[in-house]
C-alpha positions, 0 to 999 in steps of 0.5 A: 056501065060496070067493072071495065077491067081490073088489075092484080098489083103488088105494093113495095114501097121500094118502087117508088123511087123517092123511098127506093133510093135506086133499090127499085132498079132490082124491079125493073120487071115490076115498074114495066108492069106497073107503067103498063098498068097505069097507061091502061086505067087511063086508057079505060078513063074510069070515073071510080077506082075501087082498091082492096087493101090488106093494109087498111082497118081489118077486123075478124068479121067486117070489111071496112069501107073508108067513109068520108070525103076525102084521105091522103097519105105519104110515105114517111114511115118509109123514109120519105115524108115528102112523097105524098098524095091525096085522093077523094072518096066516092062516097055515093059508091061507098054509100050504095055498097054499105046499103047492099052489103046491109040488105044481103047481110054481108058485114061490110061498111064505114063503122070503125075506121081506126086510121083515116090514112091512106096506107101504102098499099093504096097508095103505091098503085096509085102513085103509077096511076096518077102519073097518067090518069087523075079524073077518078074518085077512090073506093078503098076496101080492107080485108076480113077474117072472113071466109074466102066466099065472103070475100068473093061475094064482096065483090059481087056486091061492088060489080053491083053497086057499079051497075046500079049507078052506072058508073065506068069502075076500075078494080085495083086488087092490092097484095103481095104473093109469099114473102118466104122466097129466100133465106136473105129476105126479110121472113125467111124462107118456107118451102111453101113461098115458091109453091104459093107463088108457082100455083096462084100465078098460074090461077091468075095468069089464066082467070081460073079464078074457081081455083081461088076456093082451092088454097089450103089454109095452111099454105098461105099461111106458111108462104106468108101471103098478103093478097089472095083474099084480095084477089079473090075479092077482085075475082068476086067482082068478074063473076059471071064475066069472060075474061082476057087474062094477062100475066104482065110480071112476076118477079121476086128477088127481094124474097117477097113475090112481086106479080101484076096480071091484067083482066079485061071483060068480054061479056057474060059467061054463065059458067063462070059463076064461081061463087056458087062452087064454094060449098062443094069445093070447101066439102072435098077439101074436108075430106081430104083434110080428114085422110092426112091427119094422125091419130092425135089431130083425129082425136082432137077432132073427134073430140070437139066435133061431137061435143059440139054437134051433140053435147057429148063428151066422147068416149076414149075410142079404141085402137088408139097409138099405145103411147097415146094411152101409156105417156103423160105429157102436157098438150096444147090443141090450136084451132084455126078458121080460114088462116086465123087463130079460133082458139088455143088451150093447153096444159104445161104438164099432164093433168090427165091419165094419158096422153089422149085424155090430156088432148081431149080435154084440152081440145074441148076448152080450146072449142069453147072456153078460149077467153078470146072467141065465143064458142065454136059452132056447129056452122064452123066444124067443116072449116076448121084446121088443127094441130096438137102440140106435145110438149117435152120436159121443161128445163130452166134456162139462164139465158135468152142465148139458149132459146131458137123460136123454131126449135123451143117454146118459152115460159116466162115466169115472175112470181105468180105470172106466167106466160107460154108461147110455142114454138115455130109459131107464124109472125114471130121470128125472134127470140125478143119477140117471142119472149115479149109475147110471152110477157105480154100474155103473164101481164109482166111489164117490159121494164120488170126484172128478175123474170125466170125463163123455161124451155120446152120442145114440142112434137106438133101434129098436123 
């Protein structure tokens, strides 16, 4: 026995009625779905239940299986402390998978579990399949920062574990899609939530699961997405397998994409090793990466790349924009690898002769000298994504009233200390968040007055 099907499910809280209150009824699509999800797993009578969850411990470089005998959770942070369940672990499956993953080198297995909890996006596919099917133990696996082929090759490791002790497994790949669908949503709107939503139903509701590799960064990243490392570690644990794909529903009028697809196995299928299309996948988007950017993410990359690869600080190319040359300004350049931050160096105001000179220094401190990573290596320069953020002219403000996170960044100064955060940053959607990152960042208490704040625009290159 092996991987008998699998499933793509979101995990609102509000669709467990006890929590809902009635707000559930505005997904009805999604409970339909979600019944016909549970009377399939009963119908499949599983002996394992593997859940990959974004919302247990998730660590940069590990995914962290959940050790012990048995968890339980409820859903009292949402209001409804009554509504509970408990669940045991596999713990010969957990055991067999952390041998594998050791034995192959992917980092993933029962080391630092932070909340022995289950959390909800366990617990919501499972409050349906209980209502219907309770002979199972549990598997629950969180995400990683890791690269997407990390991810499908952990699933590959968990339709191995299945096969190496027999047991009859169903696969519950928890997420969300974007939570960027609608201005009266709880994150907004980003015109990259409906694209996201449009493109991975399509993938999914049709298993091209190579397609998976595809996503750029930056779109999940704006569309605010939870599951697709999820669903590409479920995709990991079909490789090889012909699928029957079923899209049961999709549905988003809270502004967060609600989708529930259905995979069923067929038998092998050679040409759906997807996993071994990574690298050439990964190599093209490059390119194309490389045709978009201006002259100021160029530099920056330039920059770093040969720094890195051969210890050279490079030269000021020629050709370059004359403002580039002629202006002065203060210039931040961000680094990101698969969605997270890699490293982040700025200067408030110019240090440098020129603008480009500004952007090449600080690109070879972002690369290596960011407090919070090792170095950049060689092995990483195909993946990472860019930006340059030149800043304006700063100017005191006297008031939080005047500050727009979309629009202005912060510097939040108290004698010594001083804290900067850019603007239209990922996650921070207030400007009391915004100035309290600020805060954190200058070591300036939240209960210490007298602090001074500045604003300043950004023009940010791509």
């Amino acid at each position: 026995m092996s991987i008998v099907g699998t499933f793509m499910v979101p995990h609102p809280p509000l669709i467990v009625p006890s929590v809902g209150r009635g707000e559930e009824q505005g997904i009805s699509a999604t409970i339909a779905a979600y019944q016909e999800v549970a009377r399939r797993v009963a119908q499949l009578a599983p002996e394992t239940i593997v859940v990959t969850s974004p919302h247990t411990t998730l660590y940069l470089d590990y995914f962290h299986v959940s050790p012990g005998a048995a968890a339980g959770g409820n859903f009292a942070q949402f209001g409804a402390p009554q509504e509970k369940m408990t669940c045991a672990y596999d713990q010969e499956f957990t055991g067999t998978l952390e041998t594998l993953a050791d034995q192959t080198k992917l980092p993933a297995g029962t080391r630092g579990e932070r909340d022995p909890q289950l959390d909800h996006a366990t617990m919501v596919p499972l409050y349906f399949v209980n209502q219907c099917y309770k002979n199972y133990k549990l598997v629950r696996i969180g995400l990683s920062g890791l690269s997407l082929q990390k991810h499908y090759q952990l699933g590959q490791l968990i339709a191995a574990t299945a096969a190496k002790l027999n047991r009859r497994v169903v696969f519950i790949a928890s997420g969300d899609l974007s939570h960027k669908l609608k201005r009266s949503g709880p994150y907004g709107f980003d015109p990259a939530g409906p694209k996201y939503d449009k493109r991975i139903m399509a993938v999914m509701g049709s298993g091209a699961f190579e397609q998976l590799f595809t996503f750029d960064d930056t779109l999940c990243e704006e569309a605010a997405e939870c599951g697709h490392r999820s669903f590409t570690i479920m995709a990991g644990a079909l490789d090889g397998l012909a699928v029957k794909a079923e899209q049961l529903s999709y549905e988003g009028p809270f502004g967060v994409g609600y989708g529930v697809c259905a995979f069923t196995p067929l038998g092998v299928d050679e040409n759906r090793h997807f996993g071994s299309h990574y690298d050439r996948i990964r190599a093209q988007m490059y390119q194309e990466r490389l045709a978009k950017e201006d002259p100021y993410v160029k530099l920056a990359r330039a920059t770093i790349e040969s720094f890195i690869k051969d210890g050279r600080r490079l030269k000021l190319p020629a050709n370059l924009p004359p403002e580039m040359l002629s202006g002065k300004a203060g210039a931040f350049v961000s680094l990101k690898e698969h969605g997270q931050l890699r490293g982040c160096i700025g200067t408030i105001g110019p240090m440098q002769d020129n603008i480009a000179r500004e952007i090449m220094h600080n690109a070879i401190s972002a690369a290596t000298e960011d407090p919070r990573f090792t170095p950049v290596q060689p092995g990483e320069l195909s993946e990472l994504v860019y930006s340059v953020d030149i800043l304006g002219p700063l100017e005191p403000i006297e008031a939080p009233s005047q500050l727009d996170v979309k629009r202005y960044g912060v510097i939040v100064t108290k004698g010594s200390r001083q804290g900067l955060l850019l603007p239209n940053l990922e996650g921070v959607n207030s400007v009391e968040k915004q100035i309290s990152i600020a805060r954190q960042k200058a070591g300036i208490y939240p209960e210490e007055t007298g602090v001074r704040l500045t604003r300043f625009e950004v023009v940010r290159h791509f």
